[in-house]
ZAMARGU-4260 file (C-alpha; in steps of 0.2 Angstrom, whole numbers, plus 5000, padded with zeros to 4 digits):
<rodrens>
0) 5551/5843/5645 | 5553/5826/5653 | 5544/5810/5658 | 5524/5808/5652 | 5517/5823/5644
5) 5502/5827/5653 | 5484/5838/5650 | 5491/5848/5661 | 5509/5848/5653 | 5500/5856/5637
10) 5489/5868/5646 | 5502/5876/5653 | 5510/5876/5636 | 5495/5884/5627 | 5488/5895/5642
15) 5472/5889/5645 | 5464/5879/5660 | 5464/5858/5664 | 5449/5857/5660 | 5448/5866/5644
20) 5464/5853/5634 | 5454/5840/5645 | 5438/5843/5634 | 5447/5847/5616 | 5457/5830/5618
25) 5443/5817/5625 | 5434/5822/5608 | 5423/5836/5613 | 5414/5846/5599 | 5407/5861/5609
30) 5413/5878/5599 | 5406/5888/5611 | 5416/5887/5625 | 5432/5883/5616 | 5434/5895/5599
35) 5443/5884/5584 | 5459/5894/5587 | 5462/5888/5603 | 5454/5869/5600 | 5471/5869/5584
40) 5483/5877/5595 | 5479/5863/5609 | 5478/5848/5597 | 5495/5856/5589 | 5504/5855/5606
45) 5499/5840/5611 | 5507/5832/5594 | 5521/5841/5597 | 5524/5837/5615 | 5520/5820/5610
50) 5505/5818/5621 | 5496/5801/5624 | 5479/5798/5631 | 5482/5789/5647 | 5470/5774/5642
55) 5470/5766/5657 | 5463/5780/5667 | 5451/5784/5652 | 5444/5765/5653 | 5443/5769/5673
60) 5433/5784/5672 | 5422/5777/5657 | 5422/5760/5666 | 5424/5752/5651 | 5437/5742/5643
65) 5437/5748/5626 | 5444/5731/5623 | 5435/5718/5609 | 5441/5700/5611 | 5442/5692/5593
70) 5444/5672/5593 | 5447/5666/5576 | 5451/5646/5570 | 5466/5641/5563 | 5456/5631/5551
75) 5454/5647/5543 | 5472/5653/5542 | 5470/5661/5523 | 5458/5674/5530 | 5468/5680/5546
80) 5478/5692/5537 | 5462/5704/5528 | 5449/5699/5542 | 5461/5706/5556 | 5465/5724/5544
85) 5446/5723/5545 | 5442/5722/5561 | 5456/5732/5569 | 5453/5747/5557 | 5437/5749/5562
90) 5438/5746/5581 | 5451/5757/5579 | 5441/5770/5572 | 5428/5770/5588 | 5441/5770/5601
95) 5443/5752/5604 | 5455/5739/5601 | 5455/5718/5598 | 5461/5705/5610 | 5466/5695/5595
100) 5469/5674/5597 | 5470/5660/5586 | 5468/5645/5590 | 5467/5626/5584 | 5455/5617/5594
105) 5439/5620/5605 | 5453/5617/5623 | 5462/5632/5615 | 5448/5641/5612 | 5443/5640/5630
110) 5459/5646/5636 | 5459/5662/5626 | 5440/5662/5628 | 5445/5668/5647 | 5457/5678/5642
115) 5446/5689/5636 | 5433/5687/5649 | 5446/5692/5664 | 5452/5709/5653 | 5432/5712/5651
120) 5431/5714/5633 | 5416/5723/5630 | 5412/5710/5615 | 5416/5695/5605 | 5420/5690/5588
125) 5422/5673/5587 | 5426/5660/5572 | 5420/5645/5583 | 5431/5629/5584 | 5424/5613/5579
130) 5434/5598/5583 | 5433/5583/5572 | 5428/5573/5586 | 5413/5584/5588 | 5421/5596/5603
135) 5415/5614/5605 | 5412/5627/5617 | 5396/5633/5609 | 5386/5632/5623 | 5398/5641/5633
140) 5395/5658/5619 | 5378/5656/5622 | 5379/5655/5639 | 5389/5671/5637 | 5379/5679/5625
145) 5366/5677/5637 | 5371/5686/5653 | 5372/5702/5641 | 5390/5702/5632 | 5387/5706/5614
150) 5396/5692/5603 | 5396/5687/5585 | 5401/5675/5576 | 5409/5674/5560 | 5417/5660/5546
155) 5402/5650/5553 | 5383/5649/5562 | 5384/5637/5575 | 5379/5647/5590 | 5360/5650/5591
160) 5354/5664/5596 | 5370/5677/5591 | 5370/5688/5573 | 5385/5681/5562 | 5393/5685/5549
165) 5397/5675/5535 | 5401/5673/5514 | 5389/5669/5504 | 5392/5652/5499 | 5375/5649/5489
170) 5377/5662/5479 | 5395/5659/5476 | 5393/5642/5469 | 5381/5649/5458 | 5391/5664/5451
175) 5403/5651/5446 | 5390/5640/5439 | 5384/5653/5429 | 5400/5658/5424 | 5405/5642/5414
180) 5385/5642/5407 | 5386/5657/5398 | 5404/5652/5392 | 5396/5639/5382 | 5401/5623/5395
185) 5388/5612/5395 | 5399/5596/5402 | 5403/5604/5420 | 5414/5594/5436 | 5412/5601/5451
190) 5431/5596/5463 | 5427/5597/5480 | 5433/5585/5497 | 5423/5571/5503 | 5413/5579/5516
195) 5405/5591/5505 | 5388/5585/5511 | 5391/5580/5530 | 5381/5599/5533 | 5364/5589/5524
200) 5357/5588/5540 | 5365/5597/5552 | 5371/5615/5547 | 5382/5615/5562 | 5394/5604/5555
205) 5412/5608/5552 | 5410/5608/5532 | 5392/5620/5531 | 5403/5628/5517 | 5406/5616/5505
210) 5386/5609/5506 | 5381/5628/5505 | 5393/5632/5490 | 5387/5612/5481 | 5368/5618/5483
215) 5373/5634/5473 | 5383/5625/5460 | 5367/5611/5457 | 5355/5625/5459 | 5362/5636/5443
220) 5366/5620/5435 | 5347/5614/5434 | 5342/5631/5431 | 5353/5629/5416 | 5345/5613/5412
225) 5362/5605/5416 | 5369/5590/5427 | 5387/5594/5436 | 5397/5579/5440 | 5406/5580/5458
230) 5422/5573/5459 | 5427/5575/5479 | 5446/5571/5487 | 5451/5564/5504 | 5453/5577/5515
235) 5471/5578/5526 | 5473/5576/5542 | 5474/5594/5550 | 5466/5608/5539 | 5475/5620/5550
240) 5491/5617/5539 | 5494/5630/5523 | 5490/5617/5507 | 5480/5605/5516 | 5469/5604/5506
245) 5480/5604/5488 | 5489/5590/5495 | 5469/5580/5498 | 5467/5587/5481 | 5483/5579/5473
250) 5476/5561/5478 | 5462/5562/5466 | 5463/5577/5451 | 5466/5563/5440 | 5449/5559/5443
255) 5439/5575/5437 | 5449/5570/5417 | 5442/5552/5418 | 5429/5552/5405 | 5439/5566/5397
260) 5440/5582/5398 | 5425/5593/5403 | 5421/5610/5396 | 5424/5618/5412 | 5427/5615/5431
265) 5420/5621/5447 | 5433/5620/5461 | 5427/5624/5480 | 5446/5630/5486 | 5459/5640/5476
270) 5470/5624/5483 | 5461/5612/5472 | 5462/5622/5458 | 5480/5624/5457 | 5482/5604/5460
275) 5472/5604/5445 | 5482/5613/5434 | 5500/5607/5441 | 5491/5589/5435 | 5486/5595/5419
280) 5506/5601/5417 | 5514/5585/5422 | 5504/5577/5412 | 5503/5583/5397 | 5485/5587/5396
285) 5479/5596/5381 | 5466/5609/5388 | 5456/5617/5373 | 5453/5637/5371 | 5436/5633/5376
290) 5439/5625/5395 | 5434/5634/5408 | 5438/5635/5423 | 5432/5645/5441 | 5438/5643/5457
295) 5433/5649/5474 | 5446/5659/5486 | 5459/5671/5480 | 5477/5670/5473 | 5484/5666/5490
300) 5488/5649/5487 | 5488/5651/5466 | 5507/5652/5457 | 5507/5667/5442 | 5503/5653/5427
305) 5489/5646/5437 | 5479/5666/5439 | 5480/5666/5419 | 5469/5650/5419 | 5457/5653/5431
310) 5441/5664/5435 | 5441/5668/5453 | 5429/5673/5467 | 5438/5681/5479 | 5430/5680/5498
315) 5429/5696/5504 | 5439/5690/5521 | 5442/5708/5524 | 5424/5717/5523 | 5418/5703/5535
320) 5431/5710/5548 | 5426/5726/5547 | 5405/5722/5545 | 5408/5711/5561 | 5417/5722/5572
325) 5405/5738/5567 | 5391/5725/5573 | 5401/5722/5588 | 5402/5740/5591 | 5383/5742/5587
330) 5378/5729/5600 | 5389/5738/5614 | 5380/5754/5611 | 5363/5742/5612 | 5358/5743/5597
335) 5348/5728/5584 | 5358/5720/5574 | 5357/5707/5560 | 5363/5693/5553 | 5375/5696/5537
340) 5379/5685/5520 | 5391/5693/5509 | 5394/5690/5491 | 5411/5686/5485 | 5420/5703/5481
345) 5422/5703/5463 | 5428/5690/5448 | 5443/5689/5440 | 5458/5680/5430 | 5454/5675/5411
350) 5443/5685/5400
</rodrens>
């Protein structure tokens, strides 16, 4: 058999009507007009004939698209790998499929913004731009949002009036507070970058993470009856770049042994952590059995000696894909949804 197998193809394979493999492959569950037997035989062809749904067609009928436009910021290149599986396994899993774009700035945004707008997506998941010059296109997602396409946002929470999706920062910098504490560190730096507190006034700024995760950190600390000492770093040029912010880091680590070394460090990014301990090599610093240290991100950017040295809470890039784009899916069927703070996965490294 030649050329595009057919429902029509396969029914006159099996012997049964149009109308009946018609049913059987567009998902249909009724047993009473179709007996098991026949509903295996029909699914068993159409895998051996190598049958596939004709999808446009399918959206034409439907008048859908079946398609879900994902915009996500280069910013946060670490995550694009696990969030994607994420959300294209479970789009996947209802039918649809991602439109998926990166992009580095607020003007690429906007191009593949209307990308996704002329294939009538059915939905958005966006990870927002936010230009250091202040550039967005938030009020263009609410606008959106708005006249009735279902978006949500995740990495961030700038667009009013949308659910999101986000990590618990908060509750991060406090796991990893609490984690040196009952570790017996009472002398506790916390390594962030300079614009950790830009976010005290305005949670749409660029850097709401670092100012969520500090609040954590101080928050367990005084609960602790303890006083973290914040030693920040320049930040580079363009975040979107793998090592950005080691290579920030790099200019001040020297700065977190200035009045010795602590019990036990708090670092915002995996990056910083692994300038820390590449400084601590070159030069010759003697850490004691008792440092501590905990780090936020995964082993992404972290070589094999530096996992032994350091606890890690792991962001849970992937389960955000998947919670986002199961929101997604809710809101097209028109149902509530709600915003959604998740904790970091799980802790790991030295025990």
């Amino acid at each position: 058999m030649s050329g595009r197998i057919t429902m029509r193809d396969i029914a006159r394979e099996v012997g049964v009507s149009h109308p009946v493999v018609s049913m059987v492959l567009s998902g249909g569950n009724s047993t009473t007009r179709v007996s098991p037997e026949t509903r295996t035989r029909i699914l068993k062809t159409a895998r051996r004939l190598g049958y596939r749904k004709d999808m446009l067609a399918h959206a034409f009928r439907k008048r859908r698209s079946f398609l879900v436009g994902v915009l996500f910021s280069g910013v946060n290149y670490k995550y694009a790998s696990d969030f994607a599986f994420g959300v294209q396994e479970v789009l996947c899993e209802q039918g649809c499929a991602p439109v998926f774009f990166t992009h580095g700035d607020s003007s690429q945004e906007d191009v593949y913004l209307e990308r996704c707008l002329d294939r009538h997506v059915e939905a958005l998941i966006a990870n927002c731009a936010a230009d250091p010059g202040g550039g967005t296109n938030i009020s263009k997602f609410e606008r959106i949002a708005a006249d009735g396409v279902p978006v949500v946002e995740v990495f961030g929470r700038r667009v009013h009036g949308v659910p999101s999706v986000n990590i618990d920062y908060g509750l991060a910098g406090g796991m990893a507070v609490d984690k040196l504490l009952q570790s017996g560190c009472g002398d506790i730096v916390h390594f962030t970058h300079e614009e950790y507190l830009e976010s005290e006034t305005s949670i749409a700024h660029l850097y709401w993470n670092a100012y969520e995760f500090w609040r954590g950190c101080e928050s367990a600390a005084r609960s602790g009856g303890k006083d973290i000492r914040v030693v920040t770093h320049p930040l580079t040029a363009d975040l979107r770049r793998l090592g950005a912010l080691y290579q920030g880091a790099k200019n001040n680590v020297s700065a977190v042994f200035a009045d010795g070394v602590p019990d036990g460090v708090v670092c915002f990014s995996d990056e910083e952590a692994e300038a820390l301990v590449n400084y601590v090599e070159v030069n010759g610093i003697t850490l004691p059995d008792s440092f501590k240290m905990v780090s936020l991100g995964g082993y992404s950017f972290l070589s094999a000696r530096s996992e032994s040295m350091i606890d890690v809470l792991a962001e849970p890039a992937e389960r955000i894909g998947r919670e986002a784009a199961a929101m997604a899916m809710a809101m097209i069927a028109g149902e509530k949804v709600s915003s959604l703070s998740i904790a970091p996965d799980f802790m790991r490294g030295m025990e």
